[in-house]
VOVOVEX-364491 format. One record per atom (N, C-alpha, C, O): residue number from 1; x, y, z. Coordinates in nm, 3 decimals. Example, Ala and Ser with C-alpha at 12.3 -4.5 7.8 and 13.67 -1.06 7.14 Angstrom:
// VOVOVEX-364491
NODE    k       xx       yy       zz
NODE    1    1.319   -0.569    0.780
NODE    1    1.230   -0.450    0.780
NODE    1    1.320   -0.330    0.780
NODE    1    1.424   -0.332    0.846
NODE    2    1.285   -0.225    0.708
NODE    2    1.367   -0.106    0.714
NODE    2    1.290    0.003    0.787
NODE    2    1.341    0.114    0.804
// end
This chain:
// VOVOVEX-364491
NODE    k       xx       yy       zz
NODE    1   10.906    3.314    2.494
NODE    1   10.778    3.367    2.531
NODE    1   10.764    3.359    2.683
NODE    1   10.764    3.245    2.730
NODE    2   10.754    3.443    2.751
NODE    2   10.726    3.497    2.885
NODE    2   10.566    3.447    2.918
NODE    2   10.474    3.514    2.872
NODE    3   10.546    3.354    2.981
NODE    3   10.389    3.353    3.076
NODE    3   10.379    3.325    3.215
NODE    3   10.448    3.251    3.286
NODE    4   10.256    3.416    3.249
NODE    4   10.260    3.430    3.375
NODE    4   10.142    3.304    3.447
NODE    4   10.040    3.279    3.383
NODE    5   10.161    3.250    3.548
NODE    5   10.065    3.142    3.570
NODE    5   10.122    3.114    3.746
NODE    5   10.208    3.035    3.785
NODE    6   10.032    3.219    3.834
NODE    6   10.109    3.248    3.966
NODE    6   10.062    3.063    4.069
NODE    6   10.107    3.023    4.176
NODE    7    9.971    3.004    3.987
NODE    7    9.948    2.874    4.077
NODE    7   10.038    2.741    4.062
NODE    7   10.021    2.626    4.104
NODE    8   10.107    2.780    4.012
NODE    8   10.243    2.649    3.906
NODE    8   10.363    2.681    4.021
NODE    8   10.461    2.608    4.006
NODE    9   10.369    2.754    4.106
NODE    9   10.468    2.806    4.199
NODE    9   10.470    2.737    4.330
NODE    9   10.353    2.728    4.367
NODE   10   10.551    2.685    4.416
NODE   10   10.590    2.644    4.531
NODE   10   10.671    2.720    4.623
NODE   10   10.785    2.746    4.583
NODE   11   10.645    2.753    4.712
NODE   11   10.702    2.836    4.784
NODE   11   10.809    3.001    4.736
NODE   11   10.761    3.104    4.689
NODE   12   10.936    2.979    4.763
NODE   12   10.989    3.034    4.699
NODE   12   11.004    3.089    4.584
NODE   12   11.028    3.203    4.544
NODE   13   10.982    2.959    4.524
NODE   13   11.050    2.944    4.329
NODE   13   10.964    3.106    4.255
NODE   13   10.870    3.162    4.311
NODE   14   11.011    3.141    4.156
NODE   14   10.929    3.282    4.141
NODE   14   10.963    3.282    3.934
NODE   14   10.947    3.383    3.865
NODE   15   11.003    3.163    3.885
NODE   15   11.080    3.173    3.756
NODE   15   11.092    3.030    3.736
NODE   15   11.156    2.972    3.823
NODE   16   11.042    2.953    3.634
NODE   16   11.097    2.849    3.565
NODE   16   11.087    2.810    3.355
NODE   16   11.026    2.857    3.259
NODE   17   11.146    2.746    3.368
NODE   17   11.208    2.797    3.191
NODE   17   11.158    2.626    3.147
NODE   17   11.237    2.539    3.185
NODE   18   11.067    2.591    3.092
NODE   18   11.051    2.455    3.024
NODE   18   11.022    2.494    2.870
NODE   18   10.910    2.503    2.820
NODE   19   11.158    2.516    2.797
NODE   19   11.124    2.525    2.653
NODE   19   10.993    2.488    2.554
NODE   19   10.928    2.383    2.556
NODE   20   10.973    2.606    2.466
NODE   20   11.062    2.755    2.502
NODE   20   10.982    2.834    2.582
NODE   20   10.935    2.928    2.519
NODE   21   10.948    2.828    2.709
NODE   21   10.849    2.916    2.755
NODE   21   10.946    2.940    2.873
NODE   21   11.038    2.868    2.911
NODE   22   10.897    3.079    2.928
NODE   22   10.917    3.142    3.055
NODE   22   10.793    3.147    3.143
NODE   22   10.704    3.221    3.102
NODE   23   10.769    3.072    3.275
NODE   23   10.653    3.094    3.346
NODE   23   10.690    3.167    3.467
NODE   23   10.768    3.102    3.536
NODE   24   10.658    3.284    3.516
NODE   24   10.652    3.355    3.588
NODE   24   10.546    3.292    3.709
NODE   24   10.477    3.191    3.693
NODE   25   10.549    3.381    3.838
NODE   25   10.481    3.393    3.927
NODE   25   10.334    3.475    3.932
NODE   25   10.219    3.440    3.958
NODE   26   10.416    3.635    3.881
NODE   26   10.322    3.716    3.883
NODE   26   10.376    3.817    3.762
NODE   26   10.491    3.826    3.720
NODE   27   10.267    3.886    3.724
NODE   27   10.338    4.007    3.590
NODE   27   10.454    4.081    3.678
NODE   27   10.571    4.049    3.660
NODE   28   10.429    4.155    3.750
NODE   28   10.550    4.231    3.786
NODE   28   10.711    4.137    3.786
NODE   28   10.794    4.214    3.737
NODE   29   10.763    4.032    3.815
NODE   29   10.848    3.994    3.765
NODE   29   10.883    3.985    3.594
NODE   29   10.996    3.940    3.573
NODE   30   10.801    4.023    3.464
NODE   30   10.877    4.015    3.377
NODE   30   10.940    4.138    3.336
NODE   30   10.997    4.154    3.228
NODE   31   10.924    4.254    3.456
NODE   31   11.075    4.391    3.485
NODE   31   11.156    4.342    3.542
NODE   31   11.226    4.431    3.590
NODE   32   11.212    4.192    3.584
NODE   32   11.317    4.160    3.679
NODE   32   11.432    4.114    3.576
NODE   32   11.410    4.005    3.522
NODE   33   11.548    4.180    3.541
NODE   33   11.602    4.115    3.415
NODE   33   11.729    4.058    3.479
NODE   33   11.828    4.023    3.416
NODE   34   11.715    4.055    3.607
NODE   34   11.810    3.931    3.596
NODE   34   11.717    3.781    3.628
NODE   34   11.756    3.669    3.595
NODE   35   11.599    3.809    3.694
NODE   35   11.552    3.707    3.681
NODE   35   11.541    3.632    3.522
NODE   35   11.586    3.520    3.499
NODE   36   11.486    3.701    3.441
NODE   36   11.480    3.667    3.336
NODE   36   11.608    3.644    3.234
NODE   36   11.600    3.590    3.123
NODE   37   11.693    3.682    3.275
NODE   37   11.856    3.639    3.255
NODE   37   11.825    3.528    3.296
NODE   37   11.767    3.445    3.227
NODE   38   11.860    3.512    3.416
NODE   38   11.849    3.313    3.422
NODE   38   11.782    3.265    3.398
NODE   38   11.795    3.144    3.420
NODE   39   11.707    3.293    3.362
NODE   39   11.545    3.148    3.288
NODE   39   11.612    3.159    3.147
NODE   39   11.600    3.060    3.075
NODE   40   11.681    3.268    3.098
NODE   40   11.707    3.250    2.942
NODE   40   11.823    3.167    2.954
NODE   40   11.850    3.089    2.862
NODE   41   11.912    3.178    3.082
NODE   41   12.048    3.037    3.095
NODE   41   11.977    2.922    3.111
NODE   41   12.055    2.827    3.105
NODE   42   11.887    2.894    3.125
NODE   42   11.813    2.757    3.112
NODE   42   11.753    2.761    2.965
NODE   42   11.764    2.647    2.920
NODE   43   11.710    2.821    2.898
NODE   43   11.672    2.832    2.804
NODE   43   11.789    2.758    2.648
NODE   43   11.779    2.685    2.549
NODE   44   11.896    2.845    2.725
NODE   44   11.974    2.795    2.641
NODE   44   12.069    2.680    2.645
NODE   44   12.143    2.631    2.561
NODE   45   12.037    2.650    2.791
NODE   45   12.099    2.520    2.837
NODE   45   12.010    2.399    2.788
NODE   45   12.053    2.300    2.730
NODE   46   11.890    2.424    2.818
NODE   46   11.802    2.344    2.748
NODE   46   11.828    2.287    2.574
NODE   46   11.830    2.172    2.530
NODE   47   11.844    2.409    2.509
NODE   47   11.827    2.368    2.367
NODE   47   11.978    2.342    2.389
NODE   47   11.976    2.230    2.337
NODE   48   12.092    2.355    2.422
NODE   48   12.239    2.276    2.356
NODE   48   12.206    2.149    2.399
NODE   48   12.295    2.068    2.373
NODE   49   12.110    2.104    2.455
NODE   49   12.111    1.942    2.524
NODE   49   11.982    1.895    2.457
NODE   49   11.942    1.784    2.491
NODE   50   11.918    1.957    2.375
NODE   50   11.858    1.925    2.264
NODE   50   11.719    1.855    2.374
NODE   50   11.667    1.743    2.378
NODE   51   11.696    1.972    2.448
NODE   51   11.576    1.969    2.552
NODE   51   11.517    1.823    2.632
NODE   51   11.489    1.818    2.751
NODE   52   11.511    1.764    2.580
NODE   52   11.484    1.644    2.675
NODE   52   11.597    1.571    2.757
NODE   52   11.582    1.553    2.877
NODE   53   11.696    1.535    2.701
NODE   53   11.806    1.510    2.772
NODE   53   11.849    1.600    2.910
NODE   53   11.905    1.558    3.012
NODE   54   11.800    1.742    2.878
NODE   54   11.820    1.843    2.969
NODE   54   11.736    1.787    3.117
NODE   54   11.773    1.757    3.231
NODE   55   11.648    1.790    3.070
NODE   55   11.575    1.741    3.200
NODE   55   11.564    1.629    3.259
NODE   55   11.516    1.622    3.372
NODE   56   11.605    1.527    3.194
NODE   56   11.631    1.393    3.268
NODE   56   11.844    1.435    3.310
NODE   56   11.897    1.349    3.380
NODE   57   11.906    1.517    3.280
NODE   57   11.989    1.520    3.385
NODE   57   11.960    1.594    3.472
NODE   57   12.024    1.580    3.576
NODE   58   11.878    1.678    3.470
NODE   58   11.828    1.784    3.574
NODE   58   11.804    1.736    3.713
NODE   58   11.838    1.770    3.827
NODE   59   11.706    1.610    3.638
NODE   59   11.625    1.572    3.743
NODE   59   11.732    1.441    3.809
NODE   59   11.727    1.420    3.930
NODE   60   11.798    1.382    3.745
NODE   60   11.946    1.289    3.803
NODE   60   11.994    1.356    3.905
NODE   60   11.970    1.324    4.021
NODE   61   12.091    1.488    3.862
NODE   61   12.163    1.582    3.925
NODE   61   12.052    1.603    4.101
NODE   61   12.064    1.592    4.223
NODE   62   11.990    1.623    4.035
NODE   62   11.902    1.685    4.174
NODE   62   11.890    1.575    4.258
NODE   62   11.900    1.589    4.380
NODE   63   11.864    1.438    4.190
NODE   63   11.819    1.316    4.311
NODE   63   11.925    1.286    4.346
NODE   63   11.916    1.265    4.467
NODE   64   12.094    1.259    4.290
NODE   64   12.203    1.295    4.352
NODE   64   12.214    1.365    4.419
NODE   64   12.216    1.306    4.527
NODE   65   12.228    1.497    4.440
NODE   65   12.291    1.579    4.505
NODE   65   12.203    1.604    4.612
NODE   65   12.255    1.617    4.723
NODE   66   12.068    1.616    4.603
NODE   66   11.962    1.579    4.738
NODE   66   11.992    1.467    4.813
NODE   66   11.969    1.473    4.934
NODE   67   12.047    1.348    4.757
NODE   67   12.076    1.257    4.849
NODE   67   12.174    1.248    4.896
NODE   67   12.192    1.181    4.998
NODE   68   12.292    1.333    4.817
NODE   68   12.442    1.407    4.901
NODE   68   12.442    1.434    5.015
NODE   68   12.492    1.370    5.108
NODE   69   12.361    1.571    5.016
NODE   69   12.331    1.700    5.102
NODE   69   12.229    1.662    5.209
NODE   69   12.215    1.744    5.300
NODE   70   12.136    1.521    5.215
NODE   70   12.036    1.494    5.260
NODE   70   11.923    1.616    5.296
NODE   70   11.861    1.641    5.400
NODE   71   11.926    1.679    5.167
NODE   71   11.850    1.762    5.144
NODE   71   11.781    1.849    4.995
NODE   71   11.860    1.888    4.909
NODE   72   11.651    1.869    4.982
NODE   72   11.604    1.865    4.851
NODE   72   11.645    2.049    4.807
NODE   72   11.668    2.117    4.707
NODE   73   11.635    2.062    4.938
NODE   73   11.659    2.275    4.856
NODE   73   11.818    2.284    4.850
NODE   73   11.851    2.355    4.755
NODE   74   11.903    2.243    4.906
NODE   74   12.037    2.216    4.939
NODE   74   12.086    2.140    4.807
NODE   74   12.184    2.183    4.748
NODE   75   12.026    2.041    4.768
NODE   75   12.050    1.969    4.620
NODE   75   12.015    2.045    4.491
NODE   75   12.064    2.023    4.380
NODE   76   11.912    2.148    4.525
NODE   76   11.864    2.260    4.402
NODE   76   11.938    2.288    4.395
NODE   76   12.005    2.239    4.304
NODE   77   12.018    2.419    4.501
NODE   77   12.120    2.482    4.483
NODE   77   12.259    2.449    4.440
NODE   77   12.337    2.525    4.383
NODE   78   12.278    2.328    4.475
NODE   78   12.425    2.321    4.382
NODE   78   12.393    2.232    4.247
NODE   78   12.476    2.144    4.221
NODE   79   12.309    2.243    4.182
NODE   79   12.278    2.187    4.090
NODE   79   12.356    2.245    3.988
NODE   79   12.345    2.367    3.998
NODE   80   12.457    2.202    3.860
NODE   80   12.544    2.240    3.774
NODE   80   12.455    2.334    3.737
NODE   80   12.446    2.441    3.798
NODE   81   12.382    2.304    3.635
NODE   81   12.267    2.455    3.593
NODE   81   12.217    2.520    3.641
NODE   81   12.176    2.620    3.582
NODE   82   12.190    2.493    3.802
NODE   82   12.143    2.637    3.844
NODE   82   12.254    2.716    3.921
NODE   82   12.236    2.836    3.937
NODE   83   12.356    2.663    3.966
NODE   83   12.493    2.733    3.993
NODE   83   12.513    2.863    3.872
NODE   83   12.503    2.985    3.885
NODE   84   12.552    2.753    3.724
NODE   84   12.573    2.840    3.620
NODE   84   12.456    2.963    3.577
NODE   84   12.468    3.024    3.471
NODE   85   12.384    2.980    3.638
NODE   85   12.244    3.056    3.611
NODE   85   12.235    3.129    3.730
NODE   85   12.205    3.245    3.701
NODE   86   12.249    3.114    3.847
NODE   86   12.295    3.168    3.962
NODE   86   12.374    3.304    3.883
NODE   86   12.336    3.399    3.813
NODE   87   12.541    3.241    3.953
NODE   87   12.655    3.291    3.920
NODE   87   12.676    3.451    3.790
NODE   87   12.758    3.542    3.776
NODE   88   12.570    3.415    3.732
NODE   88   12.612    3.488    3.568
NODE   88   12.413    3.538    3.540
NODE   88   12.354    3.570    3.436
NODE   89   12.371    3.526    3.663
NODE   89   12.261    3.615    3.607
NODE   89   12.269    3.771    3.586
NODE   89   12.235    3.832    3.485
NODE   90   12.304    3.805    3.662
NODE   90   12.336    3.960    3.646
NODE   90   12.425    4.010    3.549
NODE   90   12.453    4.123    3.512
NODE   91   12.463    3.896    3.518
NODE   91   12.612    3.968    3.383
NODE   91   12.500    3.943    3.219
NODE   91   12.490    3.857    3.131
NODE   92   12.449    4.044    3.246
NODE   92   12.329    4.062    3.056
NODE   92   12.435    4.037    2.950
NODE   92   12.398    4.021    2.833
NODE   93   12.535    4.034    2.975
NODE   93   12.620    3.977    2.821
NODE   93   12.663    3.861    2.820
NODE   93   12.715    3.824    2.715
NODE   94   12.656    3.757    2.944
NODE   94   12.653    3.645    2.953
NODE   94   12.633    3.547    2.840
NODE   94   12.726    3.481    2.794
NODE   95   12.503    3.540    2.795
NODE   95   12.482    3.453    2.700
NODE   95   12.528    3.497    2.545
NODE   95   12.529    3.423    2.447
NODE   96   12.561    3.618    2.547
NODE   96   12.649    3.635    2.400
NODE   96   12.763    3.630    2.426
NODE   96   12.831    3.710    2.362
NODE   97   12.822    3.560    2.502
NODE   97   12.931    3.533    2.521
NODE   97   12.994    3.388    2.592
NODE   97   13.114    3.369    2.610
NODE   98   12.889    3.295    2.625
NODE   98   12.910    3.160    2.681
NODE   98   12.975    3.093    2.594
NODE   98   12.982    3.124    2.475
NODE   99   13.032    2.990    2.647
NODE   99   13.093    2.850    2.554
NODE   99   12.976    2.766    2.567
NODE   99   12.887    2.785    2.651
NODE  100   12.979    2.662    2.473
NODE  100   12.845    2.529    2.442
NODE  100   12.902    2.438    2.578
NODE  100   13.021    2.409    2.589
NODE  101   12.801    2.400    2.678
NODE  101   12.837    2.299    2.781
NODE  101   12.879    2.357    2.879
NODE  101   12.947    2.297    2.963
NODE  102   12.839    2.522    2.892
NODE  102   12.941    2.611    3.005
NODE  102   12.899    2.503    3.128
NODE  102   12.993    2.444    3.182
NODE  103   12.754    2.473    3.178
NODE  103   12.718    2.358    3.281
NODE  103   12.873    2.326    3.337
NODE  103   12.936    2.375    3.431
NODE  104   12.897    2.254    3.268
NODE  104   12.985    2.164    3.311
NODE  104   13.093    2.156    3.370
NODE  104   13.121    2.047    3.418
NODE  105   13.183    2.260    3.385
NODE  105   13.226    2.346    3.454
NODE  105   13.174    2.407    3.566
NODE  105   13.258    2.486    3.610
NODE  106   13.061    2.405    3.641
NODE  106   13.015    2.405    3.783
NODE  106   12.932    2.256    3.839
NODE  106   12.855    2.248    3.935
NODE  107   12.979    2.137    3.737
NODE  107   12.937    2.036    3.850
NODE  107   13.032    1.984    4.007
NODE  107   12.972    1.932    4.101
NODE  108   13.159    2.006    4.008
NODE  108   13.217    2.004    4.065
NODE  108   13.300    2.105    4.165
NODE  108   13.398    2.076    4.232
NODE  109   13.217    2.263    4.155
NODE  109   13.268    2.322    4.203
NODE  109   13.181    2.404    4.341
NODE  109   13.240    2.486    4.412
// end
């Protein structure tokens, strides 16, 4: 389910996926389908990690890698899940075609 709620937003960010919902910025992003490609790679990253687990590594990953990079937008970005959601948004056959744990395979790369 797609909702729009443009005051939940920080700067940039324009898309976030907290199962099972999609919260948008503004209506005109739910014509953006690759945006919405990657909120559905979180979507489904979410449920193989059986959703809560998802987000307490989320939020690990990020306080790692922010404290890597000594930086918090710099630590978003190489975050395993949002690399993999990055990388493969534009490919719409993506998720009928992923392996279970694809993540894991861009923590190190």
């Amino acid at each position: 389910m797609i909702l729009v709620f443009r005051h939940f937003f920080y700067k940039n960010y324009v898309g976030l996926s907290l199962w099972p919902f999609i919260f948008l910025k503004n209506d005109a992003l739910k014509n953006d389908v690759y945006l919405i490609n990657h909120e559905r790679i979180h979507l489904v990253q979410q449920k193989e990690l059986l959703i809560f687990p998802f987000y307490i590594l989320y939020i690990t990953e990020w306080l790692v890698k922010s404290l890597y990079y000594l930086n918090c937008y710099k630590g978003y970005q190489n975050l395993s899940f949002e690399r993999e959601a990055y990388r493969n948004e534009k490919n719409l056959d993506y998720l009928a075609n992923r392996s279970f744990f694809s993540f894991i395979k861009y923590l190190w790369c």
